[in-house]
Every structure is written in structure tokens, then in C-alpha cells.
C-alpha positions in Angstrom: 0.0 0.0 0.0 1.0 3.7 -1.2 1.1 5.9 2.1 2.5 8.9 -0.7 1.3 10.2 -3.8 4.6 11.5 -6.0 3.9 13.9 -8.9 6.6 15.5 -10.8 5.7 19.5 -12.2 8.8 20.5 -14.2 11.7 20.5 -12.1 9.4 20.2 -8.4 8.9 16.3 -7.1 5.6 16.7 -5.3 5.3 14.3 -1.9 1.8 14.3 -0.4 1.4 12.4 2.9 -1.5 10.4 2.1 -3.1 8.5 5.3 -5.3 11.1 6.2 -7.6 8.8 8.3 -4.4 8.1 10.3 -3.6 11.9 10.5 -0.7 10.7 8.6 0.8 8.9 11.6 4.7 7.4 10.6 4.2 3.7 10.5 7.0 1.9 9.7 6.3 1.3 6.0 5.3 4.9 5.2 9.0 6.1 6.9 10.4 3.5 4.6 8.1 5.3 1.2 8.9 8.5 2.4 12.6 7.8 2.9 12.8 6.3 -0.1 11.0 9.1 -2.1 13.4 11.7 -0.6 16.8 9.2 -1.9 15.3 9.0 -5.6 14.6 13.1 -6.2 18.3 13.3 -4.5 19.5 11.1 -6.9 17.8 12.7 -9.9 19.0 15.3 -12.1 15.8 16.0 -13.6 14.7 17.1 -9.6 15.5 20.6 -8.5 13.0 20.7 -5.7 11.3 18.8 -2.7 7.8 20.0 -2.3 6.8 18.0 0.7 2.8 18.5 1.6 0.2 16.4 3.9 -3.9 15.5 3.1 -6.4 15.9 5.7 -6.7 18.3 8.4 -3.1 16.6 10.3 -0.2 17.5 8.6 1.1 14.4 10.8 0.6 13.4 14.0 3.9 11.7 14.6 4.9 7.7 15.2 1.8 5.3 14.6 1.6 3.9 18.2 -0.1 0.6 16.7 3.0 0.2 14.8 5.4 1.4 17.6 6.1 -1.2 19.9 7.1 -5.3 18.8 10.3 -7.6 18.8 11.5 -5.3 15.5 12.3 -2.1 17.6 15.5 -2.0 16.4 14.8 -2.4 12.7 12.1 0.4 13.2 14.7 2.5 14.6 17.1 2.2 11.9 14.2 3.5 9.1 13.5 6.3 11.8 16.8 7.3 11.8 17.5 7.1 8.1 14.1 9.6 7.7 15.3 12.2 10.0 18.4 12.8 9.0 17.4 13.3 5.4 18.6 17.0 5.7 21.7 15.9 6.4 22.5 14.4 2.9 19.6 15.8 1.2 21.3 18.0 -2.1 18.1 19.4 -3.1 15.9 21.6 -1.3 13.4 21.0 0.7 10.2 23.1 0.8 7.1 21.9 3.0 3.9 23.3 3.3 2.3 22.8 6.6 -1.7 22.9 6.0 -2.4 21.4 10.1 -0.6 20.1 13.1 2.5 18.5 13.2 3.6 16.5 16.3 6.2 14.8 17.1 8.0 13.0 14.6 5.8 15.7 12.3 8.0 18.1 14.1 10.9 16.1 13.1 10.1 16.2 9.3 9.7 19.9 9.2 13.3 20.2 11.1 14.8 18.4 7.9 13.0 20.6 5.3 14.9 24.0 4.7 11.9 25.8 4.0 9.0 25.8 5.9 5.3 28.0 4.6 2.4 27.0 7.8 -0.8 28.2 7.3 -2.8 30.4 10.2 -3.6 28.7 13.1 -1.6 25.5 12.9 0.0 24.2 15.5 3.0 21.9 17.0 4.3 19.9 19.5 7.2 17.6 20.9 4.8 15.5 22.7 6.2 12.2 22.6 6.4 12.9 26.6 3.1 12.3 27.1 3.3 8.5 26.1 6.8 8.0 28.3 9.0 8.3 25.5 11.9 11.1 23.9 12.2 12.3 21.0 15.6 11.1 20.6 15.6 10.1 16.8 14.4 13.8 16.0 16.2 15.3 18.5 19.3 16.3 16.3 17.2 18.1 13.6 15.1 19.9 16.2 18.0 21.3 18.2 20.0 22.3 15.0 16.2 24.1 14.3 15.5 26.3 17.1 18.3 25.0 19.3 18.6 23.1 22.4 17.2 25.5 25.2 13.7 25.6 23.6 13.8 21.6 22.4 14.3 20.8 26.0 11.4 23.1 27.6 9.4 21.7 24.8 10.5 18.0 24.8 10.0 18.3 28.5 6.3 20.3 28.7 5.0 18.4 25.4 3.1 21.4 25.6 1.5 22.7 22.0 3.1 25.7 20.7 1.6 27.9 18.0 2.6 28.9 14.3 3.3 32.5 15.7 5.7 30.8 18.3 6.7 28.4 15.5 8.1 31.6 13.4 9.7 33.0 16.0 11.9 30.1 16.8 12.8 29.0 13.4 10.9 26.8 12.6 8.3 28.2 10.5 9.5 30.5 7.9 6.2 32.0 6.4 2.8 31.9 7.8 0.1 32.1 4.8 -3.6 32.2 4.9 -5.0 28.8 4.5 -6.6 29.6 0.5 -3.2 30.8 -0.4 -0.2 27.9 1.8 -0.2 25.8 -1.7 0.2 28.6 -3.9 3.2 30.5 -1.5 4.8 26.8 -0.9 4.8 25.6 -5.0 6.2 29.8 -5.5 8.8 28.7 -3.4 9.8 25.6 -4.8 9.5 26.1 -8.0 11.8 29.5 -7.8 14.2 26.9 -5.7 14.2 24.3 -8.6 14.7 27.1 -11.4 17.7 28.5 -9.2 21.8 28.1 -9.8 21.8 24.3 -9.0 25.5 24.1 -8.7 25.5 26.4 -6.1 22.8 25.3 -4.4 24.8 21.6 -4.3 27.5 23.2 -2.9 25.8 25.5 -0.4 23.8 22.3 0.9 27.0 20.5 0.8 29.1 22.6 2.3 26.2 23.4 5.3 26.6 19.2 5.9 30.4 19.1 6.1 30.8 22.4 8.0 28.5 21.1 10.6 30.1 20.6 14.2 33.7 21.6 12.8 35.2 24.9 14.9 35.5 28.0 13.5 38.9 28.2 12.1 38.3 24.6 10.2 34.2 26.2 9.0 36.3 29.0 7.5 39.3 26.5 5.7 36.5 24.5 4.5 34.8 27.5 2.9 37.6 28.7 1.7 37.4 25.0 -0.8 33.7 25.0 -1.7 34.4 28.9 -2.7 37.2 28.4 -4.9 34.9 25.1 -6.5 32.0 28.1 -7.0 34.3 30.5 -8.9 34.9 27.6 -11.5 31.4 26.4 -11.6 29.2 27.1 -14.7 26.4 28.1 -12.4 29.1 31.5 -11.8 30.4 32.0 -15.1 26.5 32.3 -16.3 25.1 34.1 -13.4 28.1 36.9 -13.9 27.7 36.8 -17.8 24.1 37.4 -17.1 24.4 39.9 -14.9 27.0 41.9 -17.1 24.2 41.3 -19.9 21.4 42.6 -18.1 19.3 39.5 -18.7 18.1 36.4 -16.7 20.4 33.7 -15.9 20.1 30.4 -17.7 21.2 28.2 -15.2 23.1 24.9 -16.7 20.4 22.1 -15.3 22.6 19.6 -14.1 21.9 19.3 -10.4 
């Protein structure tokens, strides 16, 4: 069974959580699809852009607690772990557009997009608390989100948190009217897919191997991905364009 419908618009790969009886709850097969969907537009060069979306009124409620516990835990936790870290290897960007809640490990799949658009009125919580667990699989992208002060008071509270508070940490990046979240989000991504790809590889690239490494070694490793940018077609057309006074037409090889 499909737990994800995938529809390709020029250069945007559409994913659209589709268990909305569930309130797209993560069972383990739909981390697997989803995971999976994410790998195969990363290794595409037709892809320039993740749209990632939900049906139903729950953008997702977080880990399906009928598929939770069982003698696979371990197994289940590998496919967690492969999911949420997806921004960490991801080399295309990811837009999603938040139409309801998001909970838990729906929290945890907006921490790995790198652009989030929430409609009024939604709402969000860590609140895996609540059932005497942590969100430990998560916890990497959500700290690296709105860092590890807030994740803690909210981790520990599972307290819901609103789309305003959601902004203000980081989390959120643009809050639309409900009519207009699918419009704003597909602006977004398809601006994101028709952008320099080469330097968006590198930018994304460089933002996973910088991570964790001290300033003086950040700054040495930029210092490489630069010098790769100044000899990357993506630069020699965006100056020529510029110098032109014309759109770029970016080589679409990402």
C-alpha cells in the first residue's frame, strides 16, 4: 500500500502524505516510502526541488503507536533514523507546506526541510512525553532548528506551541492564509528548482560538512567549496548574465 502520492511539475517532485484517516501517523512502511521518495529526487537530475505537503486536516501526528512497539524495535529504529536525518545528505531543497498540526515526529520532518510556509492557526508539538518516551531520533534536527534550550522546555512540557511561536523560533518560515499555503509553498519551490543548482549543491554541501567543525576549520573549508564556485558554470552564467542585463540560464545539471 502507497502511504504517498509523488507527482513530478517540471523540475518540483511533489510528496503528499497520504493516510489522512491516520492523521498521517509514521508507521513503519510509510517512513520506509517517504525515505525512499526523498533518496530517488536526491539522486535525480531532472529534480531541482522537494515539495513535501500532507492531506487531511493533520499535517502528521507523529509515530503510529499501533505500529510502535514489537520484537522489531530495532529495525524500526534504523528506518527512523534514516528519515530524519534526510537533511543531512539531502542536495536538493526541501520546501514543506504545513496545512495542520504537526507532532512529534511531524516536528521532526519539518526540522529536515529547509523551507518551511504553515498556514494560520496551525499548531506543534514535541509531545512524545506524554506516552513516556523522547524524542531522541528527532532530537538532532530539532535542536539544529530552534536550538537546544527551547527543544528541551518543549520536549520536556510536550506542551502545544503555535505557528506565531513556531516563526519566531525558526521553525516556521512563512505563515500564509490557509486559500493561499499551496500557492506560496509551489512559488517557493519552484523559484528553488529554477535557481543556480551548482550552487545550491555546494551550499547544501558545504552546510553538511561544515556542521560541528570549529571556526577556524568552518572558514578553511569554505575557503574549498568557494574556490569550486568561482569555476562552476552556475558562476560564469550568473556573472555573464548579470554583465548582460538579462536572466540567468542556469546549466540544469543538479
Amino acid at each position: 500500500m502507497s502511504f504517498i502520492e509523488i507527482a513530478r511539475e517540471d523540475r518540483v517532485l511533489r510528496l503528499t502524505l497520504n493516510r489522512p484517516e491516520k492523521k498521517n501517523a509514521l508507521s513503519a512502511e510509510f517512513c520506509t516510502q517517504l525515505a525512499d521518495a526523498f533518496d530517488e529526487a536526491n539522486s535525480n537530475s531532472g529534480v531541482g526541488c522537494v515539495l513535501l505537503e500532507a492531506r487531511g486536516d493533520v499535517f502528521c501526528a507523529g509515530m503510529d503507536l499501533s505500529d510502535a512497539i514489537g520484537p522489531d524495535a530495532a529495525q524500526k529504529t534504523a528506518i527512523h533514523e534514516r528519515l530524519f536525518t534526510v537533511a543531512s545528505r539531502s542536495l536538493k531543497p526541501i520546501v514543506a507546506a504545513v496545512a495542520g498540526p504537526a507532532l512529534g515526529g511531524g516536528v521532526g520532518l519539518l526540522c529536515n526541510a529547509h523551507i518551511v510556509v504553515a498556514a494560520h492557526g496551525c499548531n506543534f508539538g514535541l509531545t512524545e512525553i506524554r506516552i513516556g518516551m523522547w524524542p531522541f531520533i528527532i532530537w538532532r534536527a530539532v535542536v539544529a532548528t530552534i536550538g537546544e534550550r527551547r527543544a528541551t522546555e518543549l520536549a520536556l512540557t510536550g506542551r502545544i506551541f503555535s505557528v506565531n511561536e513556531a516563526v519566531q523560533w525558526g521553525l516556521v518560515h512563512e505563515v500564509a492564509p490557509a486559500f493561499e499555503l499551496d500557492d506560496r509553498a509551489s512559488a517557493t519551490a519552484h523559484h528553488l528548482a529554477e535557481s543556480a543548482p551548482q550552487a545550491i549543491r555546494l551550499g547544501l554541501e558545504y552546510l553538511r560538512a561544515s556542521r560541528g567543525l570549529s571556526s577556524d576549520e568552518s572558514g578553511r573549508l569554505a575557503l574549498q567549496f568557494r574556490t569550486q564556485a568561482f569555476g562552476s558554470e552556475d558562476y560564469r552564467e550568473g556573472v555573464t548574465a548579470f554583465q548582460e542585463k538579462r536572466r540567468p540560464v542556469w546549466p540544469k545539471i543538479l
